[in-house]
N, C-alpha and C positions, 0 to 999 in steps of 0.2 A: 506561373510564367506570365511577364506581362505581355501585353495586346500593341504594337503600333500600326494603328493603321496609317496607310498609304496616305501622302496627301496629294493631291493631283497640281498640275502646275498648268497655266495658259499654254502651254508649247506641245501638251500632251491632249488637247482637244481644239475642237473646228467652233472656232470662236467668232465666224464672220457668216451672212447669208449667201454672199458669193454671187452664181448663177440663181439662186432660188430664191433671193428676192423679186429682180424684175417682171422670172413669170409668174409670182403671186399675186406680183400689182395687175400683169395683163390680165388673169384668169380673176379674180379676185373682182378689178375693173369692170371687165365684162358682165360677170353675173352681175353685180349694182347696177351698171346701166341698163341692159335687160331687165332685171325686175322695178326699175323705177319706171321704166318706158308700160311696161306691161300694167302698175298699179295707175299709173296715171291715163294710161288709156280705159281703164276699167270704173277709175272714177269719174271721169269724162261722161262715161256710157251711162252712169247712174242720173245724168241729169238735175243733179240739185247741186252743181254749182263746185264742185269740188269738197264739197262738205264732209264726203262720206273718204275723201281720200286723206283728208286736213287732219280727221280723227286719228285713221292709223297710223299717218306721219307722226304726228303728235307722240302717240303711244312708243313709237319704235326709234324715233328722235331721243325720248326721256330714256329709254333703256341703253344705248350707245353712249349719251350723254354721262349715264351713272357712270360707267365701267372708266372713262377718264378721268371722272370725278375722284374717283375709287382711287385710279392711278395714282395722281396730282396727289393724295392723302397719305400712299405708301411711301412717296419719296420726300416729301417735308416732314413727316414724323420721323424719317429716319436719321432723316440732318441733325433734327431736334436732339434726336436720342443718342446719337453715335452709336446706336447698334452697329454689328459686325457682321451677324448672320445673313442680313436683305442687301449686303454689297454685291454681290451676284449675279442677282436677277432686279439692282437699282434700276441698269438698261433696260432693260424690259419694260416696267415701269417707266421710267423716262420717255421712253419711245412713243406709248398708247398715250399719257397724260399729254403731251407735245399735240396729239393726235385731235386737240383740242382746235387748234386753226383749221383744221376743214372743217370738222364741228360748225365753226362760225357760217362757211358754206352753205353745210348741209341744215342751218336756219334760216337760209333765206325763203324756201317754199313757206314754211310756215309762219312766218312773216308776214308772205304776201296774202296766205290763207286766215289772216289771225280774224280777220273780219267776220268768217265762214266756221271759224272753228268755237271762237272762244265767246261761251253765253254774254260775258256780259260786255261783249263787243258786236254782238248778232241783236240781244234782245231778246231773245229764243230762251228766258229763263222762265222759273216760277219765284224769282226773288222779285220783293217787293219793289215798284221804281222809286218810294221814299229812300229804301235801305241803297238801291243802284246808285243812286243822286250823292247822297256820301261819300261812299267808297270812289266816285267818280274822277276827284283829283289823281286817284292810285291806278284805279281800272280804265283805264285809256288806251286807245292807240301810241300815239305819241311817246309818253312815260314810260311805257312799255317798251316798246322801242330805246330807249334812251335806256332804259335799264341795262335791257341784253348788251346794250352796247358796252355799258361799264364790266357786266359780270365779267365777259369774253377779253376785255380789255386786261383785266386779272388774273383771270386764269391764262391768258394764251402768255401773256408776259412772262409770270413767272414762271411757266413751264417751260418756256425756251429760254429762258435765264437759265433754270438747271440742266436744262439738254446741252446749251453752247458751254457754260460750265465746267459742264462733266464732258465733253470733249475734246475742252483745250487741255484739261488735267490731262487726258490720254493722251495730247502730244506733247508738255511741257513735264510731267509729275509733279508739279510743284504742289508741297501737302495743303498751305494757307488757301490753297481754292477750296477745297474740305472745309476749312475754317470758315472761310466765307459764307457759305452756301449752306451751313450750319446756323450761321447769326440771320443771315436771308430769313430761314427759315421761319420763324417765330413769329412774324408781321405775315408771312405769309398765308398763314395757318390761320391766323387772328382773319385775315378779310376773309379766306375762304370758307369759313365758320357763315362771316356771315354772309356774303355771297350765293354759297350753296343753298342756306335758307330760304334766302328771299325769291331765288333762283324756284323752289319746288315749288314756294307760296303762288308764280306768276304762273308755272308752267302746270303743273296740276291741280292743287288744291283752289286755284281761282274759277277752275270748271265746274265750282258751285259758289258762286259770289257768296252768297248767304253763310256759307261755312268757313270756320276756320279754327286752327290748333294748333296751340303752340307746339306741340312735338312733334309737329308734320315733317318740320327741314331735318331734326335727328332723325328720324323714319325715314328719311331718304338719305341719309348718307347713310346707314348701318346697310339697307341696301343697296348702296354704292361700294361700299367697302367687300362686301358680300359676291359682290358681282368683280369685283376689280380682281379680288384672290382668285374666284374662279376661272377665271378669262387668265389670269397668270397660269395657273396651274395649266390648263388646255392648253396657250402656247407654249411653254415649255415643255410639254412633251409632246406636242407637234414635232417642236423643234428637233427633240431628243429621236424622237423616229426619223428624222429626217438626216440624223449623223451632228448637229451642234449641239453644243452643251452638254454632252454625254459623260462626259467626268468631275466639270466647273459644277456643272448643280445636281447633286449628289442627295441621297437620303435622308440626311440629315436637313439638308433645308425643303425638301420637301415636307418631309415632317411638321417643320415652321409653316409651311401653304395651308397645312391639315390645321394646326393652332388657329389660327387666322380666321378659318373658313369657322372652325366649330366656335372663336370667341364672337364672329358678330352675326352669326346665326341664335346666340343666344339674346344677343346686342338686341339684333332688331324684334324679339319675339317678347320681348323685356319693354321696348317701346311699343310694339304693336298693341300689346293687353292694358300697358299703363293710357293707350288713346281712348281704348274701348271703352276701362273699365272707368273713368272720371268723367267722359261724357256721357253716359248711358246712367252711371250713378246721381249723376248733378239731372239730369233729363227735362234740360233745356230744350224745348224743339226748333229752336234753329243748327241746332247743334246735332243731336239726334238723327234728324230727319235723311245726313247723309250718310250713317250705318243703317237705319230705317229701307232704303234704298237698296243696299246691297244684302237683304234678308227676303229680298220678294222677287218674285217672278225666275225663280232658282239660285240667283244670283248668291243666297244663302248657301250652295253647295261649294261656290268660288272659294266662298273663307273658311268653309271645314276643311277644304282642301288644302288650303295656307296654312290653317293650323296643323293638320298632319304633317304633310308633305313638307312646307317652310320651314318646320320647325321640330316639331316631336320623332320622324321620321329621321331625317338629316343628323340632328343634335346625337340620338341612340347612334346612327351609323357611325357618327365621327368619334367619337369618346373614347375609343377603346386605342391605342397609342397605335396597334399593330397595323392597324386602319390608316393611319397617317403615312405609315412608313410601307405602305403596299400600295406599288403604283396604280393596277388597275383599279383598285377600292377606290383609290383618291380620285382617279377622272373618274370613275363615276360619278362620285356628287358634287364636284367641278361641274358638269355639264349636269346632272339634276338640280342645284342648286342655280344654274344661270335663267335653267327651263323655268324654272319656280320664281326667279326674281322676275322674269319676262309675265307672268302671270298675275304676281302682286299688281304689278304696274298696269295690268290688264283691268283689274278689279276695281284701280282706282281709278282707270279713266271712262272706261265704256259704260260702266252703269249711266253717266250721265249724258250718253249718245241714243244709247236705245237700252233702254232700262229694259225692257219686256223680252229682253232673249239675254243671256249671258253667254252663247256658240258664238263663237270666234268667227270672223271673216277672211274669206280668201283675200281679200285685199290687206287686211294683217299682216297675212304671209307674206306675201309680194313686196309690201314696204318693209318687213322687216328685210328679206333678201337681198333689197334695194339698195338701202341704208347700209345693210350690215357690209356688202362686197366693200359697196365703196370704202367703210370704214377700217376695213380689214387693209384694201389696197393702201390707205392712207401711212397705215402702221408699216408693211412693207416698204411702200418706198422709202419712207424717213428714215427705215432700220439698215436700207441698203448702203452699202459702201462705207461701215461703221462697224468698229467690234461690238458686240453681242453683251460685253461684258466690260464696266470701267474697269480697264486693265491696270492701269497705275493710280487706283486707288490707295490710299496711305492704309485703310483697312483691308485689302484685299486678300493676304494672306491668311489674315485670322477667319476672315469670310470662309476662305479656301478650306481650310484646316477645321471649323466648327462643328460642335459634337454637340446634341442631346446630352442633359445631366438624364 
């Protein structure tokens, strides 16, 4: 006997935030200001200038930063593709990568800190001043500045190109906006390729002038992408415990979050070993010197932790299909995989603040809380007063209706 399953329809679930957006943003609000009041008072306390506060902004800046990054990449490849499955949770997506203009915001502390943070704008390095004096035209104030201006320039455009886009489709259906925003696409994806690169080269891998790798900007988008799935998965079933989405995004595309999570968990563990093993191989020492770094003073525990837990850990949890399609298994490593990207991130910034401890700092926390409320608040507001889901998408049924072979 054959099988029909049910196909669920926008009229048979809570496709809007309603009342529980605004007091996400209040509550949400609140806690980022509170921990941003509280880490800033505590760097204050620490007397050297904001230095110590610049660092974990930095750290918790790059990881917020990823997770739109991540976003911005789900929704132009999807254009690209004309997939059918990720029309569901496009919104979602759209929503966090938009989430990119307070981003611009929440860059201007470390802007103003760039002097305090960044070696080769302090002098506080062990890079040669011959090697500084070159790289000088690139490693500037100024240029730097001028850069973030362009990258943001980029990203926030065409993120609010697909957000107004995909809203007017919701009030007009007209399918050619689909078409649009599909040829959009391609040029879009082309700068953010390189944007994103150039984008890690200033904001982390510059925090050893002396160092540099071509696979750094892939390494940071696999954990971008890594981070963007996860952070979907976690809202969505936020949302799903909260009464939305509870029929439109079903098993089956969860399952797809699970694919996702397990393809650039291999992604980035594929680039993480191809970094390791051509620099360490070639063992150049200016090259070396910044794995060299993260082997001493424990800091060596940081990456067997990566290695497990990033990857070998995660990779065996996800692999098994039944895994993907069991909700609590899935938040699990939604949220063990965010934990673990929050860590990477940790690994490549702080070795070069205080090499001599790899223990984490309360002020870590407090700017992550800082950051994260307000970012969270960012994503609510923009979500409110907006369906959940492009409803009159041209794909939307097949989206509705998609099944796992």
């Amino acid at each position: 006997m054959s099988h029909h399953r049910h196909i669920p329809t926008l009229e048979e679930d809570h496709i809007t935030l309603d009342e529980l957006g605004p007091r996400t943003v209040r509550v949400a609000g609140a806690i980022g200001v509170v921990g941003l009041a509280l880490a800033a008072a505590m760097g204050a306390a620490r007397g050297d200038g904001f230095a110590s506060f610049g660092w974990s902004y930095l750290l918790n800046f790059a990881f917020f930063l990823s997770v739109s990054l991540g976003a911005f990449f789900f929704v132009a490849i999807g254009h690209v593709m004309g997939v059918h499955w990720n029309v569901v949770a496009r919104r979602l997506a759209e929503v966090v990568a938009a989430n990119l203009v307070y981003l611009v915001v929440l860059m201007i502390p470390l802007l103003l800190l760039a002097g305090r943070v960044f070696p080769w704008a302090t002098g506080h390095t062990e890079t040669p001043a011959a090697l500084l004096a070159i790289k000088a035209p690139y490693l500037n104030q100024t240029f730097f500045l001028v850069r973030w201006v362009v990258y943001f320039l980029i990203w926030c455009g065409y993120a609010l190109w697909f957000w107004k886009r995909s809203l007017e489709q919701d009030e007009t259906g007209a399918p050619q906006l689909s078409v649009r925003m599909s040829r959009k696409s391609g040029l879009a994806l082309l700068l953010y390729a390189l944007t994103l690169t150039f984008a890690s080269y200033d904001l982390l891998m510059s925090l050893d002038p002396a160092w540099f790798s071509t696979i750094f900007g892939p390494y940071y988008f696999a954990g971008s992408v890594v981070a963007f799935a996860a952070a979907l998965t976690v809202i969505t079933f936020w949302l799903q415990s909260r009464g939305r989405l509870t029929k439109v995004i079903h098993t089956e595309h969860l399952h797809d979050y699970g694919k996702l999570l397990f393809a650039f968990v291999f992604f980035w563990a594929y680039l993480a070993f191809s970094q390791y093993m051509l620099i360490w191989y070639a063992n150049i020492p200016e090259e070396t010197a910044w794995f060299l770094r993260r082997q001493q003073n424990g800091w060596g525990w940081v990456g067997l932790l990566l290695l497990f837990f990033n990857f070998i850990v995660p990779f065996l949890g996800l692999l098994a299909r039944s895994v993907k399609r069991h909700r609590r298994g899935l938040y699990f490593w939604a949220v063990w995989l965010l934990v673990m990207h929050w860590v990477d991130l940790y690994w490549i910034v702080m070795p070069e603040f205080h090499p001599e401890t790899p223990l984490p700092d309360l002020l870590d926390l407090l700017t992550f809380v800082g950051i994260g409320g307000l970012y969270v608040a960012g994503i609510a507001l923009r979500a409110s007063g907006h369906s959940l889901v492009p409803r009159r998408d041209p794909r939307l049924d097949d989206s509705l209706g998609f099944e796992n072979a």
